[in-house]
N, C-alpha and C positions, 0 to 999 in steps of 0.2 A: 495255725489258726490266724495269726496275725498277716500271714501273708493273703489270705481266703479273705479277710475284710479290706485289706488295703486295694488288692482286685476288685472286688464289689464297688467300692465307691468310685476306683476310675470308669466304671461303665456306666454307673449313675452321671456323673457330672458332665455337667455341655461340652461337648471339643471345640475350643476355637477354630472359626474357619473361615479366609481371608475372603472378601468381599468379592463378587464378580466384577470384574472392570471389562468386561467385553461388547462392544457397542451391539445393540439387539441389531440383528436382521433379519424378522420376521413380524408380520403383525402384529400378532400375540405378544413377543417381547417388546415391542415399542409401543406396546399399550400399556406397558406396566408401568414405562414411565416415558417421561418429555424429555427428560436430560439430554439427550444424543439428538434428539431433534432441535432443539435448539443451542445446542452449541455450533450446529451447521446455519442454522437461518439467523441467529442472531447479531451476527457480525455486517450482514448486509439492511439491517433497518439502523435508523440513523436521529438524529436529534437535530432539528432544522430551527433557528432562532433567524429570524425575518422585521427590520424595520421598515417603515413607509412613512412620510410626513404627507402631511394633509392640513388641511386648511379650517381651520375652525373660527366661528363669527363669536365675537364677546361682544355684545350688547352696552351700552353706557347705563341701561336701568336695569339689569338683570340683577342685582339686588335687591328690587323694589318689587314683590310681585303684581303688585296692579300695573304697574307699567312695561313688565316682562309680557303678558297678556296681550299687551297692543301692540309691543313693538318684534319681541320672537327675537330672530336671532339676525338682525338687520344690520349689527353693528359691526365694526371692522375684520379684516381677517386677519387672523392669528397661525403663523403653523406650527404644529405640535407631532412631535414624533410617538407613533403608535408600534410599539413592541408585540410579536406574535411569537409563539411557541409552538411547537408543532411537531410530527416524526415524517419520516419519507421511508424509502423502499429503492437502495441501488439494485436496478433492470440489465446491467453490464458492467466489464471489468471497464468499457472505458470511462464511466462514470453518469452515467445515463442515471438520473433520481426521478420516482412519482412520488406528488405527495399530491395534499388539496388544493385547488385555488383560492380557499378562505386563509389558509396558513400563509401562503406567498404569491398569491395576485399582489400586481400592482407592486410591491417592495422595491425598494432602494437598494437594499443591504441585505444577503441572505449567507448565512453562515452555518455550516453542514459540517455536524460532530460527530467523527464515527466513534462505536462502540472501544474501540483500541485509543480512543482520544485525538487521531489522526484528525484536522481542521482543512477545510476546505472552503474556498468562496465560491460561490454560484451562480446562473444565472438562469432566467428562465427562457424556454426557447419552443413551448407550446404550451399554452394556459388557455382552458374554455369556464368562465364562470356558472352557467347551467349547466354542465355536465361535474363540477367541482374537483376537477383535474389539472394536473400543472405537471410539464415534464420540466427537469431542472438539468443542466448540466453541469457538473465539478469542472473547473477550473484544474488544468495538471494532473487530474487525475490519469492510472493506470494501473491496468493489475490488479483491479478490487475484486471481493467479495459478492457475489451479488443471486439472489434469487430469478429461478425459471418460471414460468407462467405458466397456469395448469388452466384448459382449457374449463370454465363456470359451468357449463352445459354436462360437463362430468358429472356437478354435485349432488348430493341425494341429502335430502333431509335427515339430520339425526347424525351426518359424520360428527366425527371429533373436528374443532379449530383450534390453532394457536391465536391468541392477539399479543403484539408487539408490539412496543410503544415507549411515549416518556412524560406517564399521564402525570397532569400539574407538577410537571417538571421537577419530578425524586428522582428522575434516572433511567435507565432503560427498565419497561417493566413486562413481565409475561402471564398473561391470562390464559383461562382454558374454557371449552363452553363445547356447543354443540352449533351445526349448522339448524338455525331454526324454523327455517322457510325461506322460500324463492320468491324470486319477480313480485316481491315488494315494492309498492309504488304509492302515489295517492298524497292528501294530506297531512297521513300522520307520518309520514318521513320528512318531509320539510320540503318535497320536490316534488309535485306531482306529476312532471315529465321523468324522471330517474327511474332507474329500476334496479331493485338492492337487494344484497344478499342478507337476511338476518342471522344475529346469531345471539345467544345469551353468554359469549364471554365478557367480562366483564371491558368498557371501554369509557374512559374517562377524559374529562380536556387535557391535551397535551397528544393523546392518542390520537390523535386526526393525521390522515396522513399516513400513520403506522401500519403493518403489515397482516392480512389474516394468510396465516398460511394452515395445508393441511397435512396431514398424519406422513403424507410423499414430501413435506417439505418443500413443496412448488407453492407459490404465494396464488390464492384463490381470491384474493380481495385487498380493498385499499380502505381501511376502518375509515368512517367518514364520518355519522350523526348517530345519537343517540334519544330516545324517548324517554324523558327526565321529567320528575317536579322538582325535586332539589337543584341538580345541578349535578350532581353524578350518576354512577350508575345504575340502574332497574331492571338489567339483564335483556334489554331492547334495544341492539344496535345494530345499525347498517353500516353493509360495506359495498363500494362499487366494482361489479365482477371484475377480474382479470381480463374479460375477454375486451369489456369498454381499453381497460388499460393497453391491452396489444395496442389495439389501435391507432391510439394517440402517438406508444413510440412509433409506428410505421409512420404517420405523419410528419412528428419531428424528426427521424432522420431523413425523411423526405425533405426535409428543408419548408415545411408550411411554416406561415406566421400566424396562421389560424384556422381553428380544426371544424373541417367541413364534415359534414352528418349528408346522407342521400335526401334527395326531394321526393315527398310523398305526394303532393299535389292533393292530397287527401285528407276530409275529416272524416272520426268518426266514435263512437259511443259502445262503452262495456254494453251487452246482453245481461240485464237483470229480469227477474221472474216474469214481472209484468210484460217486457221487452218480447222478452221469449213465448208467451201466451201470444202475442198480437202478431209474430212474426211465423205463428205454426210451428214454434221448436218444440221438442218434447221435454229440454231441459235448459236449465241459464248455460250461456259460457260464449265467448268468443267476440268478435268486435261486425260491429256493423257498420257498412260506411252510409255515412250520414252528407258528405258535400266531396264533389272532386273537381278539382280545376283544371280548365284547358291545357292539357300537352302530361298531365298526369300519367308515370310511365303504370300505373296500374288503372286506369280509364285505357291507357292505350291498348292493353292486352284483349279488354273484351269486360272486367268488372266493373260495376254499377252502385249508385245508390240502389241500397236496398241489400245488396250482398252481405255476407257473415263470414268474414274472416275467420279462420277454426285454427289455424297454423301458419310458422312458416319455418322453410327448413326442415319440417319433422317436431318445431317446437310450439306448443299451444299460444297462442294469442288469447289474452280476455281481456286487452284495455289499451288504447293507442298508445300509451306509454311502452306498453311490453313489443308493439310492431315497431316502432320507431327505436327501440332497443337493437332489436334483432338487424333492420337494416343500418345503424349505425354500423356494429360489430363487421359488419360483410363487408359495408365500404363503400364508397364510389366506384363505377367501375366493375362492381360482380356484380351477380344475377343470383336471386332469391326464389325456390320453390313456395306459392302461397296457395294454400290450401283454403275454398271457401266454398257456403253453401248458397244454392241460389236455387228458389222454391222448392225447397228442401232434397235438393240432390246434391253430391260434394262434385266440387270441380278442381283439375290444380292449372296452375296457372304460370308462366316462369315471368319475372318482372326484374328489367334489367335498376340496376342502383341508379342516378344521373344525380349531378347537383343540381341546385335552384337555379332555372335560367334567367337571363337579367331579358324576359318577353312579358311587355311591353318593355323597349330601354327606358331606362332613367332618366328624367324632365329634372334635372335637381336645378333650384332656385335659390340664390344667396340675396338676402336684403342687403340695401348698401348702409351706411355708418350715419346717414341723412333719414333712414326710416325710422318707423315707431322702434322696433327691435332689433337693433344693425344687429349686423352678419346673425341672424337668425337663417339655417339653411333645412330647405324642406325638400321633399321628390314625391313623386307617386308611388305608389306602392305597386309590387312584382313579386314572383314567385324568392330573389335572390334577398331581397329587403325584406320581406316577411319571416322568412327563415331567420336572417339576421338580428332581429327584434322579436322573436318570436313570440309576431303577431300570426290573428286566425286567419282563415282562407279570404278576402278580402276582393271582389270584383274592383271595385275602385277605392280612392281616399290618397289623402296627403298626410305622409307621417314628416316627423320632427329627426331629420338626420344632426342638427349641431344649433345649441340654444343660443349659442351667442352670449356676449357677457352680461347683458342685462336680461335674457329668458329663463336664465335659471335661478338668477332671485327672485323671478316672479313663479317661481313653482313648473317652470316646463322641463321637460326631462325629455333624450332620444329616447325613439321608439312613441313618443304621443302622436298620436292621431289627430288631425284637426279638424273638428264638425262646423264650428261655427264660428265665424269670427263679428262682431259689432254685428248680430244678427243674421248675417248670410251665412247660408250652407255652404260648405267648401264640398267639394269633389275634383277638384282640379285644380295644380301647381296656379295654373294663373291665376284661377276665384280667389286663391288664398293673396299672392301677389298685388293682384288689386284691393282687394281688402285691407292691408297694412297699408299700402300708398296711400288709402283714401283715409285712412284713420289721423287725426288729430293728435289731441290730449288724450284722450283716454280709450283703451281697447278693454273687450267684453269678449272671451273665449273660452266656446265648449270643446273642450278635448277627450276624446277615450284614453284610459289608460287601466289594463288591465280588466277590460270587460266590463270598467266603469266609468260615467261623467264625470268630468272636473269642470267646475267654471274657477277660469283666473280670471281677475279684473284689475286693471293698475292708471293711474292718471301720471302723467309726466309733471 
C-alpha cells in the first residue's frame, strides 16, 4: 500500500526539466523570443560620445533684461565646448560606422564605445546635414563585428523591429515595436525632404544614430527623430531606410567629400482631392510636376508640366520627397523606370540619374576688405548651387555663397538670396556688386531665406 502511494505522488509532481539553450531557427521560434537575435546584432551598434567647440557671444548687458533687448548677443566671443551622445551601427569588419550628422557633424573629438568596451577614435569621412547621415571611420580598426543591410523596399508594414541604442546614456539598450508605416515624410518628421521608416519601438535621446534591425537581423534602418511632448518616447519614431544608408557607404568608399543626390531639374506637388478633381483623376495619389528647368533629364525624355508621376521603379510616388528618395537611392549614374499619367493614360518612361550641372557657370563675386561687407562672396544661381543650398527651381538671382566676417553679425547666412539691396533689385552678380560699392554708411537688404523676406539694415 505504501508503495501504491509513494507511486502516485511521483506522477503527480512536476519533473524538473533543463531549459532549451538551442538557438531557434525558424520563424516561429525566434518569435518567441529576441534573445538569439540580438546577441548577434548587438555587438555591432555602438556608443559614439562626440565634442565640437563653437563660439558663443556674452553680451556686457545680458544681465540686464532691457538692455539684452537691444543689444542680443553682440558682445564678445566666447568658445564653449558642446558634448553629444549618441549610438552608430559598424557597416564592416574594417570599421566603416553610420550614425546621424546631429550626433557628429562638425565634431572635433569623436570617441566609439563598443558593446565588449573596446575604444576607438574616429573620424568622419562622409556627412550630409539634410539627409542626417554621417559615415565614421574607426581609427585601427579590423576584424569587427558588423551588420548587413536589408534591402527597405522589402519592408511591409506590421513586421516585428528591434531598436538599439544608448538612450540617455544608461547603456546599450533594446526596444521592440512593429514597423508602423512607410515613406513618412512632411512636417511632422522634422524633414520635409526625408523619407522615414516609422515604427512604435520605443526610441529615446541617446538612440539617434542606433540601429533598427529586423527579425533576419539585417539592420533596416538608422533610428533618427522622434514625435514628443515631453521629451521621450510616444511610440512615433523614425528611421532612415537602409537603402538611403547603402548609398552613402558607396560614396564614402568612393572617396567623396560630399554626398551627391541626382538632379531632378524638376518641381512638383502631392495629388490631393481637390488636385485630383481638376486634373480628371478618379482618385488622390501621385505627384504632379508643377515647373522643370532647362536640360532637366526628365523634360528630356518627353514629360511635361502637367504630367502625374504614379511610380518609379515599380514603387508609388505621392510626394517629391518620396521621388527624390527613390532617385537618391539609385544614384548618379543609373537609370530609373518612371511611371506617369498624361490625360489620363499611363506612360513609362526611362530617365537617366545626372548631377546638377554647373549651366550657366558660376559668375562668383568676392567684395574687397575696402567695401561695405569685405569678403562678402556671392554667384548666380544654377542647377549645381541650388541643389547645394537647397534652394527652389530659380531662372535667375544671386545667392550668398560666404558672409564674410561682418555678414553674418548682421544676420546673413549661405544659401540667402539677394532681392534687394539700398532699393535696387538685384538679378545679377554685377547689380548686386555695384550696389555695395555704391553704398556708404548704411545698407537696406531684402533677402529670401527659406521661401521668406528678411530685411537686414546696419549703419557703419
Amino acid at each position: 500500500m505504501l508503495r501504491a502511494v509513494i507511486f502516485a505522488l511521483l506522477i503527480t509532481l512536476p519533473i524538473p526539466v533543463k531549459a532549451e539553450t538551442r538557438v531557434p531557427n525558424t520563424q516561429a521560434q525566434i518569435s518567441l523570443s529576441f534573445a538569439p537575435l540580438v546577441r548577434e546584432a548587438a555587438p555591432a551598434v555602438v556608443n559614439i560620445y562626440a565634442k565640437r567647440v563653437v563660439q558663443t557671444r556674452v553680451s556686457p548687458f545680458a544681465s540686464d533684461p532691457f538692455f539684452r533687448d537691444f543689444f542680443g548677443d553682440s558682445g564678445a566671443g566666447r568658445p564653449q565646448v558642446q558634448n553629444s551622445l549618441g549610438s552608430g551601427v559598424i557597416l564592416s569588419s574594417d570599421g566603416y560606422v553610420v550614425s546621424n550628422y546631429h550626433v557628429v557633424g562638425e565634431a572635433s573629438d569623436i570617441r566609439v564605445v563598443m558593446k565588449d568596451r573596446r575604444e576607438y577614435s574616429a573620424e568622419v569621412v562622409l556627412g550630409d546635414e539634410a539627409s542626417d547621415l554621417a559615415i565614421l571611420r574607426l581609427n585601427g580598426a579590423k576584424d569587427l563585428p558588423f551588420l548587413a543591410l536589408r534591402d527597405s523596399n522589402t519592408l511591409d508594414v506590421g513586421e516585428l523591429a528591434l531598436a538599439i541604442g544608448n538612450p540617455f546614456g544608461v547603456g546599450q539598450t533594446v526596444s521592440s515595436g512593429i514597423i508602423s508605416g512607410l515613406a513618412r515624410s512632411g512636417k511632422v518628421t522634422g524633414n520635409a525632404r526625408g523619407y522615414f521608416i516609422q515604427t512604435d519601438a520605443p526610441i529615446n535621446p541617446g538612440n539617434s544614430g542606433g540601429a533598427l534591425i529586423g527579425m533576419d537581423g539585417a539592420l533596416i534602418g538608422v533610428n533618427t527623430a522622434i514625435v514628443t511632448r515631453s521629451g521621450g518616447s510616444n511610440g512615433i519614431g523614425f528611421a532612415i531606410p537602409a537603402a538611403m544608408v547603402a548609398q552613402f557607404v558607396r560614396q564614402a568608399r568612393a572617396g567623396a567629400r560630399q554626398f551627391q543626390r541626382p538632379w531632378a531639374g524638376m518641381g512638383g506637388q502631392t495629388v490631393d482631392a481637390d488636385l485630383a478633381a481638376s486634373l480628371g483623376l478618379d482618385r488622390p495619389g501621385g505627384m504632379v510636376i508643377t515647373q522643370l528647368q532647362g536640360g532637366s533629364p526628365f523634360g528630356e525624355v518627353g514629360l511635361g508640366v502637367g504630367d502625374v508621376i504614379i511610380a518609379a521603379n515599380g514603387r508609388e510616388v505621392n510626394s517629391p520627397s518620396e521621388m527624390l528618395y527613390y532617385m537618391t537611392v539609385a544614384g548618379i549614374g543609373a537609370q530609373i523606370k518612371v511611371s506617369a499619367l498624361r490625360g489620363g493614360a499611363a506612360e513609362t518612361f526611362t530617365v537617366a540619374m545626372i548631377g546638377p550641372p554647373e549651366l550657366p557657370p558660376r559668375e562668383e563675386v568676392t567684395l574687397s576688405e575696402r567695401d561695405v561687407l569685405p569678403l562678402l562672396r556671392f554667384s548666380n544661381v544654377n542647377p549645381a548651387i541650388l541643389s547645394q543650398y537647397q534652394l527652389p527651381i530659380l531662372p535667375e538671382g544671386v545667392v550668398v555663397l560666404d558672409t564674410g566676417p561682418i555678414g553674418a553679425r548682421i544676420g546673413l547666412q549661405r544659401g540667402d538670396l539677394l532681392r534687394e539691396i539700398n532699393g535696387r533689385e538685384i538679378i545679377r552678380p554685377r547689380e548686386a556688386l555695384r550696389a555695395f560699392q555704391d553704398a556708404r554708411r548704411s545698407v537696406s537688404m531684402v533677402v529670401e531665406r527659406g521661401g521668406q523676406l528678411v530685411l537686414l539694415r546696419f549703419r557703419l
